[in-house]
C-alpha positions as CSV (number, residue, x, y, z in Angstrom):
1,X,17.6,-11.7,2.6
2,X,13.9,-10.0,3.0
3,X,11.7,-11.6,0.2
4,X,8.3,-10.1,-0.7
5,X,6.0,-12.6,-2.5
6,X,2.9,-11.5,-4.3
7,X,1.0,-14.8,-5.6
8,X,-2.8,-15.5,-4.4
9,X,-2.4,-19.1,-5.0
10,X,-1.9,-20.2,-1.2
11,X,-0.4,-23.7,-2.7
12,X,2.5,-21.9,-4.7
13,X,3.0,-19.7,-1.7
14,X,3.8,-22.6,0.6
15,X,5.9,-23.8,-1.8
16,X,8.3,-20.6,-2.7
17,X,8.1,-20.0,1.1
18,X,8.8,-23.2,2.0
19,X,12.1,-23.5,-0.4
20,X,13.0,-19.8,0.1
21,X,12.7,-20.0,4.2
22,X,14.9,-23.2,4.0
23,X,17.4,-21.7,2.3
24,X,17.7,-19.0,5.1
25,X,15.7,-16.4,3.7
26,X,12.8,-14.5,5.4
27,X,9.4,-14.3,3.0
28,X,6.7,-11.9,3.1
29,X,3.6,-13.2,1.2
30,X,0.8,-10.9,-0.2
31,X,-1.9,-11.7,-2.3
32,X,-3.1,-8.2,-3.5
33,X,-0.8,-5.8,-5.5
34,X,-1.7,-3.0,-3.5
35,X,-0.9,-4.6,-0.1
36,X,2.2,-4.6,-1.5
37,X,2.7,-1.3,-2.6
38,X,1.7,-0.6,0.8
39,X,4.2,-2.3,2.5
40,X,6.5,-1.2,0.2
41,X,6.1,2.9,1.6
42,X,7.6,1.4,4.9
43,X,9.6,-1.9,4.7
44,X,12.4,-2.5,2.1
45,X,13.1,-6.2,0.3
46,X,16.0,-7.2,-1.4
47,X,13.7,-9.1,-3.7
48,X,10.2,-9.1,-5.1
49,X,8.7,-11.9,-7.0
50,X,5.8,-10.9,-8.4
51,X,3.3,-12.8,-10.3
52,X,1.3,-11.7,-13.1
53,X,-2.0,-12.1,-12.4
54,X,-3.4,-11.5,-8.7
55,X,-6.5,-9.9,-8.0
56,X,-6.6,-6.3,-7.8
57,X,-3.7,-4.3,-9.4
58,X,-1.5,-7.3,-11.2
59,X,2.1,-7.9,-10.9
60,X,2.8,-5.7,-13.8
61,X,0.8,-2.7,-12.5
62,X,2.9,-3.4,-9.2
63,X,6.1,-3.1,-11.4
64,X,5.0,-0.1,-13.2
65,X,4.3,1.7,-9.6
């Protein structure tokens, strides 16, 4: 399973990454909510975690796009 991750926290990245990649699953970390809607015009996840409050555009503006 493709997994996006938006969190700016590098600590909490490692971490989901670390427990989602050993579980078999590839992650793709951003820490900017438009660098996800970015990647989002060309790549496709089967999930996106998204956390609230990231610089930029937050995890809910990301939703609401």
């Amino acid at each position: 399973m493709r997994v996006a991750l938006l969190e700016d926290e590098i600590e909490q990245v490692e971490r989901i990454s670390r427990l989602l990649e050993g579980a078999g699953h590839g992650v793709h970390a951003f820490s900017r909510g438009r660098a996800l809607l970015n990647a989002l015009r060309t790549e496709s996840f089967d999930l996106i975690i998204l956390d609230w409050e990231v610089p930029g555009q937050s995890g809910l503006e990301v939703l609401e796009a």
